[in-house]
N, C-alpha and C positions, 0 to 999 in steps of 0.2 A: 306294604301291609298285606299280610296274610288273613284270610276268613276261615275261618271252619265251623261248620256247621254240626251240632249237636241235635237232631231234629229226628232221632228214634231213638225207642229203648235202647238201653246198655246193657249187652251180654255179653258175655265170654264167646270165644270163638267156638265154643264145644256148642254152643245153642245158635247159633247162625244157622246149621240147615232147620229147625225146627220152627224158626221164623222164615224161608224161604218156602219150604214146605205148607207153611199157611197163607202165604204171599202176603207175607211183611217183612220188614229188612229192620238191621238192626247197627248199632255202635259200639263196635269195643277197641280195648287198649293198643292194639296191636292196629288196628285202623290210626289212631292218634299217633303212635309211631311214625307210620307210612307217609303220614299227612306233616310230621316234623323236617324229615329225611326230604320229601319234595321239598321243602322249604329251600328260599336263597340262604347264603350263610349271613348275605350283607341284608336281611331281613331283619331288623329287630322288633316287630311288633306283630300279635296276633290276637284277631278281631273274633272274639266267639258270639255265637248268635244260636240262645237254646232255645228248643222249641220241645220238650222231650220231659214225659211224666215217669222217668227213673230208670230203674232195673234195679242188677246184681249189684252189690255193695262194696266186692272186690276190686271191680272191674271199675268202679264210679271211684274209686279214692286212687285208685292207680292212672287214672287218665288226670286227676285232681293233683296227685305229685308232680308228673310229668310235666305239666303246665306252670306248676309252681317252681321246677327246677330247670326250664328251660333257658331261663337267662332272659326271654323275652318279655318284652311290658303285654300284658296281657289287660285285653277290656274284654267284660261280660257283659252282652245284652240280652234281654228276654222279650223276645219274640210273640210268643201264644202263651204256650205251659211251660210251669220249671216245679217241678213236683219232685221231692224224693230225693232220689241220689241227684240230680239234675239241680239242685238247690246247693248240695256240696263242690260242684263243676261250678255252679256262678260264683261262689266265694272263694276259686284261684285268683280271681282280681283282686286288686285292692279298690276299695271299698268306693273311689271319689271316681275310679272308672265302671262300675257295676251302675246298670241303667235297667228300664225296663220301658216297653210301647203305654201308651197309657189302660187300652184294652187288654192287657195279658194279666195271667193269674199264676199264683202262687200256689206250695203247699209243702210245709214238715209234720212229718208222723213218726210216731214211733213205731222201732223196726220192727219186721214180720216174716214168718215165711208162709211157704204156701205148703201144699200136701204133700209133695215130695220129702218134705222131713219129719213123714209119719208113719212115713211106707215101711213094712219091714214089723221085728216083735214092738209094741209099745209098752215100755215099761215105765212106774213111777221117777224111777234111777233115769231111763231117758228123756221123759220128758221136764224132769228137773235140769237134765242139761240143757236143753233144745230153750229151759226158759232163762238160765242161767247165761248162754249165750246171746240171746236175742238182750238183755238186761244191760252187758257190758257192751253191745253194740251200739245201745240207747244213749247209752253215757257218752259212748267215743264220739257218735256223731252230736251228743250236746256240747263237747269240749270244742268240739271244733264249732260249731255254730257259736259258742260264747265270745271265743278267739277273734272269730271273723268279723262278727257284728259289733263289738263291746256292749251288748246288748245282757241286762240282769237275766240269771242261770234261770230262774223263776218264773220271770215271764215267756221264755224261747217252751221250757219245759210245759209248763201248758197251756201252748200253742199248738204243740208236736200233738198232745191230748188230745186235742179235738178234730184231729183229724180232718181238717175244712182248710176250704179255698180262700185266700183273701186278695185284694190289689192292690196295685203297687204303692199306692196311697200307708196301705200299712205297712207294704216288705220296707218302706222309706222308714216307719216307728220301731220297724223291729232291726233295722240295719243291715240287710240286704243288700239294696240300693241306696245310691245317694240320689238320685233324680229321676225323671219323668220324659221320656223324649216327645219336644210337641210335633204336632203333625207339620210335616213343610209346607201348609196351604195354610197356615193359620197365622192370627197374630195374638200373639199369644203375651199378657200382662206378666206373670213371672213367671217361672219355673219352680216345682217343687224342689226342692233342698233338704236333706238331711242336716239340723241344726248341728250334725255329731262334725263334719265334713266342712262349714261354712265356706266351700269353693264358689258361691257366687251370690250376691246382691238380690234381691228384688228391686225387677227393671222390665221394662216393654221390650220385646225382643221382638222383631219384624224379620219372617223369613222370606226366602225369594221362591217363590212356586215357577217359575221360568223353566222351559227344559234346560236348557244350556245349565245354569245352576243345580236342576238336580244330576244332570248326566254327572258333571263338576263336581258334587256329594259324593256320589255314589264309587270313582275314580279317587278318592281321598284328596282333591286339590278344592280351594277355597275360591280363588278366580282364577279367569281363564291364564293369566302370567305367569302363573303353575304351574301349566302342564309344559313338561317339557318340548322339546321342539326337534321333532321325528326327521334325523339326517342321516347318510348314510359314510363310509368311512370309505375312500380311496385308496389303495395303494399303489406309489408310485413306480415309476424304474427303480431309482435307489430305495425301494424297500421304507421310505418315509411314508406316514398315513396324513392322507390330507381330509377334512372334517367339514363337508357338505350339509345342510338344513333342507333335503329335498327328498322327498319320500319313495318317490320314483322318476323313472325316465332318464332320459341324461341331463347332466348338466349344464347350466347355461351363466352366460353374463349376466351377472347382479342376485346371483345366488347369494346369500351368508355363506363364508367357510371362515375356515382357520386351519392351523396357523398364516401370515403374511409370507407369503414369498412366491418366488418361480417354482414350478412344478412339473416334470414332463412326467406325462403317464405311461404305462405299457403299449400303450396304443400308437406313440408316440406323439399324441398331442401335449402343448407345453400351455399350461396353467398359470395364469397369474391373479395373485390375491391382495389386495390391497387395503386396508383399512378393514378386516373383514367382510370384503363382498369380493366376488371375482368379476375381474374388470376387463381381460383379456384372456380367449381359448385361441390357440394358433394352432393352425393345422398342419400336420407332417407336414416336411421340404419345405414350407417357408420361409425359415429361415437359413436354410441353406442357399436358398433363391436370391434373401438378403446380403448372406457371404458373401455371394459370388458377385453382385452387381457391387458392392461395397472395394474389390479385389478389382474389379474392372477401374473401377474411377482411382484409386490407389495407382497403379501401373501408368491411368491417363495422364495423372496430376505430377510423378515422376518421372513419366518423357519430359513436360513441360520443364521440369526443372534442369532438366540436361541441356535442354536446347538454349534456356536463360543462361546457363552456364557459359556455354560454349561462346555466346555473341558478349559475353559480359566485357566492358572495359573497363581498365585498370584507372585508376586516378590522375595517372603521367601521362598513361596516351589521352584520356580526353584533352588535357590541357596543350597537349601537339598539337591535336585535331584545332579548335578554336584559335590557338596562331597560325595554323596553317588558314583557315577560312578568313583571318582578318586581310594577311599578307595577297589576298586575290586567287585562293585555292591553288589544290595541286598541279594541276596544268603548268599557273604561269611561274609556280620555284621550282620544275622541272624543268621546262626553258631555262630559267634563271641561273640553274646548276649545272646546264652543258655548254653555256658558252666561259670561251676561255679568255675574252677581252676583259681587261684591265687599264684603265684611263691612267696616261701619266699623268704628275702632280703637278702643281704651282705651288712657290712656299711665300706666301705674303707675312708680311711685320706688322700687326696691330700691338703698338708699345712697344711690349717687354717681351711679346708671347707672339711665336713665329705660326705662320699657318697654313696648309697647305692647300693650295686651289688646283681640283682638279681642269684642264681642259681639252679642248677636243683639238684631234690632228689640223683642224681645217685654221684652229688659232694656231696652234706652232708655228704652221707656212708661211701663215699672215706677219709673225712674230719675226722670223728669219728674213722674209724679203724686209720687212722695216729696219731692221738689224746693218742691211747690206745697204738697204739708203742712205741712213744716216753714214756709214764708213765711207762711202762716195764721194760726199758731199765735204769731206775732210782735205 
């Protein structure tokens, strides 16, 4: 929301030194330009607040189009005075944003000039014009007051008449304003209302006089969950913008950011964010530090597998290994495998099924002398 302030006469830029020169300042159209042009484009609202008992009439309806063709919602508040052309400025609002302080004053007249349009020959012929012109002035600024208020031609027309002040109590009857702004300290049973308007109820309305609450007002936010939340924006190595909640300083673990991810910075530290907070800053080389200790144990863990390799047994040799350990291990079927004795047979008859018995030299001997007994003995 933009404010602009209406809170001096309105002249043309041709009378600006003539008010400087008496040291007072003054508002013209070319000022409201200036004051549009600063505008953001993504602005769409402007807050006026008149304090200002008229001028030039050129000047007051050209600042009054401007306003009205700007595209923006426009609210009119009165401040102290709204006199004169300054009464044609508050009616660029429409009618349910036009307010006034409870202490401010009003005032429509009909138009006039001053000595300057006397100066020079005076003739009947001119002062017929001078009144002929001032006549359809009267009218334009009535058409426009009828427009603005929906207020009877009749009653605006002599009001202009008389020339006098009224408060906002009547600019409400005559349709000016639609409301009353109460003070922020007050508690206040209704608000005035323009029955024309019916934008609000009669109801107790209780304001918050707290600073925080007026700071709060006066910032355009209602509570403090408002106002937005002052972060500042990172950019990273790859040119991604990472979205910090910290006003200054550097940033630290358990900030808000966004978006979720790993982030290395220009600085070369790498950022991590997680659910919206950042939950890890890693400082250059650390992770390289990681690499490398990570590339250590990798190497370690495939010697190990070589060396498992290498002592590995196949399924056949275990199965040697274990008949060789029953048999009384390798020693004694090495012995077993260099000698070259072989025991002759015996072949005995059980039945049907012949069989062979081995024995030792020392029975053969014994065999053959009994052999040669028995032959003797024949």
């Amino acid at each position: 929301m933009a404010k602009l302030f209406i809170n001096k006469d309105i002249a043309p830029d041709s009378d600006k030194a003539k008010y400087w020169l008496s040291g007072e300042d003054s508002i013209s159209f070319t000022d409201i330009q200036y004051f549009m042009d600063w505008m953001d484009r993504n602005d769409n609202r402007i807050d006026v607040e008149i304090h200002s008992c008229g001028g030039d009439c050129v000047e007051g309806y050209a600042i009054y189009d401007a306003l009205r063709a700007s595209g923006k919602e426009i609210s009119c508040k009165v401040v102290g005075t709204c006199a004169s052309m300054a009464t044609v400025i508050l009616l660029a609002a429409p009618l349910e944003r036009r307010t006034a302080y409870a202490h401010s004053s009003l005032c429509i007249h009909d138009p006039y000039g001053d000595g300057a349009l006397l100066k020079g020959k005076v003739t009947p012929e001119r002062l017929e014009s001078i009144a002929a012109d001032l006549r359809a002035e009267k009218q334009k600024m009535l058409d426009l007051y009828v427009e603005r208020t929906g207020q009877n031609r009749d009653v605006l027309e002599t009001q202009m008449a008389t020339d006098s002040w009224f408060g906002p109590e009547k600019a409400i009857e005559l349709g000016f304003i639609s409301s009353i702004v109460p003070a922020i300290s007050a508690k206040k049973e209704e608000n005035i209302i323009n029955p024309k308007t019916n934008i609000m109820s009669k109801k107790e309305v209780k304001v918050e006089s707290t600073l925080l609450s007026r700071l709060l007002r006066k910032c355009g936010y209602a509570k403090i969950e408002d106002v937005p939340a002052v972060g500042m924006v990172i950019t990273t190595s790859t040119g991604e913008e990472l979205n910090v909640e910290r006003e200054e300083g550097d940033i630290q673990v358990g900030d808000p950011a966004s978006p979720d991810g790993e982030f290395v910075l220009e600085d070369g530290r790498t950022v991590v964010v997680q659910e919206g907070v950042i939950t890890e800053i890693r400082e250059p080389g650390s992770e390289d530090e990681d690499v490398e200790a990570l590339r250590a144990r990798i190497d370690e863990l495939e010697s190990e597998v070589a060396d498992l390799k290498s002592n590995a047994k196949t399924e056949d040799e275990i199965k040697v290994l274990d008949a060789v350990a029953k048999a009384g291990g390798i020693e004694k079927l090495t012995k077993a495998a260099a000698s070259k004795y072989i025991p002759a047979g015996r072949t005995t008859t059980y039945g049907n099924k012949p069989e062979t018995k081995h024995v030792s030299k020392i029975e053969q001997k014994l065999d053959e002398i009994r052999e040669k007994r028995k032959g003797g003995k024949r």
